[in-house]
Structure formats: structure tokens, C-alpha cells
C-alpha positions as CSV (number, residue, x, y, z in Angstrom):
1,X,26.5,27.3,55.2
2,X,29.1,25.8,57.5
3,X,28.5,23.4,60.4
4,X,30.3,23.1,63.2
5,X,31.1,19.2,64.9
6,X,27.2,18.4,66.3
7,X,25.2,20.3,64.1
8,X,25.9,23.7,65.7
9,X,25.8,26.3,62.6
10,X,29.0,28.1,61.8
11,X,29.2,32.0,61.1
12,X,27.0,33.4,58.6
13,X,24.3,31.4,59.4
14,X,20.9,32.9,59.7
15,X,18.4,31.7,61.7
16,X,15.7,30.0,60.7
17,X,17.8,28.9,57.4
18,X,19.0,25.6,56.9
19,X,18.4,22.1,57.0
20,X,17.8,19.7,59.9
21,X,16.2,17.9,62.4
22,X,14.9,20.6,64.7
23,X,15.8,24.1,65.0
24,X,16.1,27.0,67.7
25,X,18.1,29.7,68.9
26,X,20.5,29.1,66.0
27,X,21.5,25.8,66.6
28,X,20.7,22.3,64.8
29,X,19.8,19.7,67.0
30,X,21.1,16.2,65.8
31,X,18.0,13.7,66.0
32,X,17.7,11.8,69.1
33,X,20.9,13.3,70.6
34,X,20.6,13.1,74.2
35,X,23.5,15.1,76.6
36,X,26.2,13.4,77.1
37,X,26.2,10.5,80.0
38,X,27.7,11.7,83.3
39,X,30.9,12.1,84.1
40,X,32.9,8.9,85.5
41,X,36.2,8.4,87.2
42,X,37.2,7.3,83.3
43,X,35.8,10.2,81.2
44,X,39.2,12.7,82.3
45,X,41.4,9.5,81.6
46,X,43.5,10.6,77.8
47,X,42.4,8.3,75.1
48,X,44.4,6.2,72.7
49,X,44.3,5.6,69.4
50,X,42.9,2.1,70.1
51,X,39.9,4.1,72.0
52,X,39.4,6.4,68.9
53,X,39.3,3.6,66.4
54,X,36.7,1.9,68.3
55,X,34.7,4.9,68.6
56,X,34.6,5.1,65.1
57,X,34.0,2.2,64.2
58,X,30.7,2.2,66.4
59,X,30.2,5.3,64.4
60,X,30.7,3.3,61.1
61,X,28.0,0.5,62.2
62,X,25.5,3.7,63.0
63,X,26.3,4.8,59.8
64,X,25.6,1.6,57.8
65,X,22.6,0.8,59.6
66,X,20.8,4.7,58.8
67,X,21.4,5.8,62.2
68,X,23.6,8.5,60.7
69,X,23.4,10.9,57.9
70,X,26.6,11.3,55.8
71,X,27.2,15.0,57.5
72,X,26.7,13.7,61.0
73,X,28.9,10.5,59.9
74,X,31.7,13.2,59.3
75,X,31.1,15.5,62.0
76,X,31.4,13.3,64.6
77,X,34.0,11.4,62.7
78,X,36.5,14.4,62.8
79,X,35.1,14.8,66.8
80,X,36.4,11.9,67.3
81,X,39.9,12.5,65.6
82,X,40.0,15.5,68.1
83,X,38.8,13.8,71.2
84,X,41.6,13.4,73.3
85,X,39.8,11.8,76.9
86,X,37.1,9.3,77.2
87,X,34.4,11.7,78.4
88,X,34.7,13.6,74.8
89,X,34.5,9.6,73.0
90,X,31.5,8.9,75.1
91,X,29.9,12.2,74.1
92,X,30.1,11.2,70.7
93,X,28.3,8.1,70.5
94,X,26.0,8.4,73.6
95,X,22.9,8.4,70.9
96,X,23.8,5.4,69.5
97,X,23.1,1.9,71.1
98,X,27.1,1.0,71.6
99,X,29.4,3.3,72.4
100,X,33.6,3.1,73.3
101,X,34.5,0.3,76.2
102,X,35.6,2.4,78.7
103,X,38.0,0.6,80.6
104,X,36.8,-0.4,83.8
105,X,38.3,0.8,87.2
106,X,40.3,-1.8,88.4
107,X,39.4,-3.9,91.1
108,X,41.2,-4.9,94.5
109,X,43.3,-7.5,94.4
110,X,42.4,-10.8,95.3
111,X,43.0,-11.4,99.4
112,X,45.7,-13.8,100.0
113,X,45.2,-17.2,101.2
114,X,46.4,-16.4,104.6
115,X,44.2,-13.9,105.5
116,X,41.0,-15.7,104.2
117,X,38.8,-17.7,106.8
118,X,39.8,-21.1,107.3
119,X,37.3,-23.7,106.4
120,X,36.0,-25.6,108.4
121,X,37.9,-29.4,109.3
122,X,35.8,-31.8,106.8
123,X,33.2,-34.1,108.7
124,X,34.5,-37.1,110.3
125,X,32.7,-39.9,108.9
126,X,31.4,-42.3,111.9
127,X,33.6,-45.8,112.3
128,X,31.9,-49.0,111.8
129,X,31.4,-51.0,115.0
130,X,31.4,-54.5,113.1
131,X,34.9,-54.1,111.4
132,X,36.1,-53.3,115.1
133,X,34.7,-56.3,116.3
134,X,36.3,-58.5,113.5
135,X,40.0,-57.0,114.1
136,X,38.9,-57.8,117.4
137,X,37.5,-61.6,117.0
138,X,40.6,-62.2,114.8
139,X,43.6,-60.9,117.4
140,X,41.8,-63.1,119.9
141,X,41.9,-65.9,117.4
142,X,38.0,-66.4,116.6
143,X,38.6,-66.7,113.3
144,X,35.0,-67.9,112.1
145,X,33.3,-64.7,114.0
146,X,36.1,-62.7,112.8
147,X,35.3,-63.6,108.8
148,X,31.8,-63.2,109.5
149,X,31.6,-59.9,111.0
150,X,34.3,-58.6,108.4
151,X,32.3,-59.3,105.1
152,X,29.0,-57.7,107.0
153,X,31.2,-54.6,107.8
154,X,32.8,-54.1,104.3
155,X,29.2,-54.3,103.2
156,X,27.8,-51.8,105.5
157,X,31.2,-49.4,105.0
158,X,30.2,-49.4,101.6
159,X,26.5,-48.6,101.4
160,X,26.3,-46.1,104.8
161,X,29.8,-44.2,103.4
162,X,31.5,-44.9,107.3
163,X,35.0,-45.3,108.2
164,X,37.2,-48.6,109.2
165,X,37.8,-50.3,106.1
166,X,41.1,-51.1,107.5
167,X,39.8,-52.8,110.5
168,X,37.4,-55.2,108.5
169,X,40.2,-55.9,105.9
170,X,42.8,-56.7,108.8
171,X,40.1,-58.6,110.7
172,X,39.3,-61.1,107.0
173,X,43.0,-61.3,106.2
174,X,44.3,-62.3,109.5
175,X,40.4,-64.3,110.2
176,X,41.2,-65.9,107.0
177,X,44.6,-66.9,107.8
178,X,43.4,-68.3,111.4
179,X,40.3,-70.7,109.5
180,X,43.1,-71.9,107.1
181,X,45.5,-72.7,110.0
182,X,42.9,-73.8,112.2
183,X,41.9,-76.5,108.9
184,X,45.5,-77.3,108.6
185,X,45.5,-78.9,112.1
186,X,42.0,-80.5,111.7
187,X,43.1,-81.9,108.4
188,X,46.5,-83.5,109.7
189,X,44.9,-85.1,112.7
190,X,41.8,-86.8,110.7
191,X,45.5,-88.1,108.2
């Protein structure tokens, strides 16, 4: 008796004869085979050698794990030497649980930069009113205030995440500068 890739008996073959896993109408039904997914943009595309060898060895792996019998094993194996698109490759293992990566469509380019939204300007972070006043207190030449109010603002910059670190820094270095000159000038008139 020949059979014919899937089961299907060749010529000669009687019905009712034979050997498999269901029978009717002359043809051999290959256990669990289900038809064949349906069609996607992909199953027309030609396939490769690359495509074949992976279908094959999915084919292998069904073999070695009893999914297969050796004739089905072959059959499909010299289906898949024939197959020439993706469809047919698909077809071939759709009973098994892995079956040929089908390459996917290809998907739209990324949009560039300049046509994306612009996000939004980041948060202006409020400005702290004490390391105003210190610049402040040390321009005018309050030097004590201005040393006071500085260390106060650094602290607060720090611990509420606010803006006008510069200001309290400018306000201790030049408040710090004034006390020393302003002890200079104590200092030499007590000498």
C-alpha cells in the first residue's frame, strides 16, 4: 500500500484496508490533525531553507517525544522538503504544539522626534523667601541677620527641595565677610 504526504492512500488502495488512526471515504486521517490555521498576510510569503529546517526540526522534537509515528515523521518530513511558502510549513505542524516562526509583519517605523508631543516644561520648584532676605541683609551690610537667615534657608532649601541656594550662599559668603570686617574694626579700636 502506498501513502500519499498526510495519510491520504495512494492508488490501489481499497477501502476499508489498512492501518491507521481513523478511516472513511478512503482516506487516513492523521490523529489529532486539525485543518490547517488560516491564512495570514505571511502564509503566500516563499520559504527559505532556514524556514524548512525549523519546521523540521519542530517535526523532529514531535517525533522524539511520540507525537509522531515513524511514517508520519517521513511524510511530513518530505512535505516539508516540498513546501515552498509559509502557509504549506504551517500546515505541516499545525497539530503539534510549536510550529515554524513566521516572521512577523513589520511594524511602522518609529515617529521622529519632531513630530512627537512636546513635554511639558518641568515644574518650577518655588524660591526660598529666607535666602532672598539674606542676599538682601548682606548687600545692605547687616551682616549678623544676613548669616542668620542664610544657614536657616540652606536648611529649609534642603529639606522642602526649593530653589535659591545661590542667594543663601551669596548672602553667608558676603554676611561672613561683613562680621569679619566688621570684627576687624572692633578689634583695632579696643588695640
Amino acid at each position: 500500500m502506498s501513502v500519499q504526504p498526510w495519510g491520504e492512500p495512494g492508488p490501489g488502495h481499497k477501502h476499508g484496508q489498512g492501518h491507521g488512526y481513523g478511516q472513511g471515504h478512503g482516506h487516513r486521517q492523521v490523529a489529532g490533525w486539525q485543518p490547517a490555521p488560516a491564512p495570514s498576510p505571511q502564509s503566500a510569503m516563499r520559504a527559505g531553507h532556514a524556514d524548512r529546517d525549523r519546521t523540521v526540526d519542530v517535526l523532529k522534537a514531535a517525533f522524539a517525544e511520540g507525537r509522531l509515528s515513524v511514517q508520519e515523521y517521513e511524510q511530513r518530513h518530505e512535505a516539508v522538503v516540498a513546501a515552498q511558502t509559509y502557509g504549506q510549513l504551517a500546515a505541516l505542524v499545525a497539530d503539534l504544539p510549536a510550529g515554524p516562526m513566521v516572521t512577523p509583519a513589520p511594524s511602522a517605523p518609529p515617529v521622529p522626534a519632531t513630530f512627537l508631543a512636546t513635554p511639558p516644561p518641568p515644574q518650577a520648584r518655588p524660591t526660598n523667601v529666607l535666602a532672598v532676605v539674606s542676599l538682601v541683609c548682606s548687600l545692605m551690610g547687616l551682616s549678623l541677620p544676613a548669616v542668620f537667615t542664610g544657614h536657616i534657608a540652606r536648611s529649609q532649601i534642603r529639606t522642602r527641595n526649593m530653589d535659591g541656594d545661590w542667594a543663601a550662599v551669596l548672602g553667608l559668603v558676603i554676611g561672613y565677610m561683613g562680621t569679619a570686617f566688621w570684627t576687624l574694626l572692633i578689634l583695632m579700636g579696643i588695640a
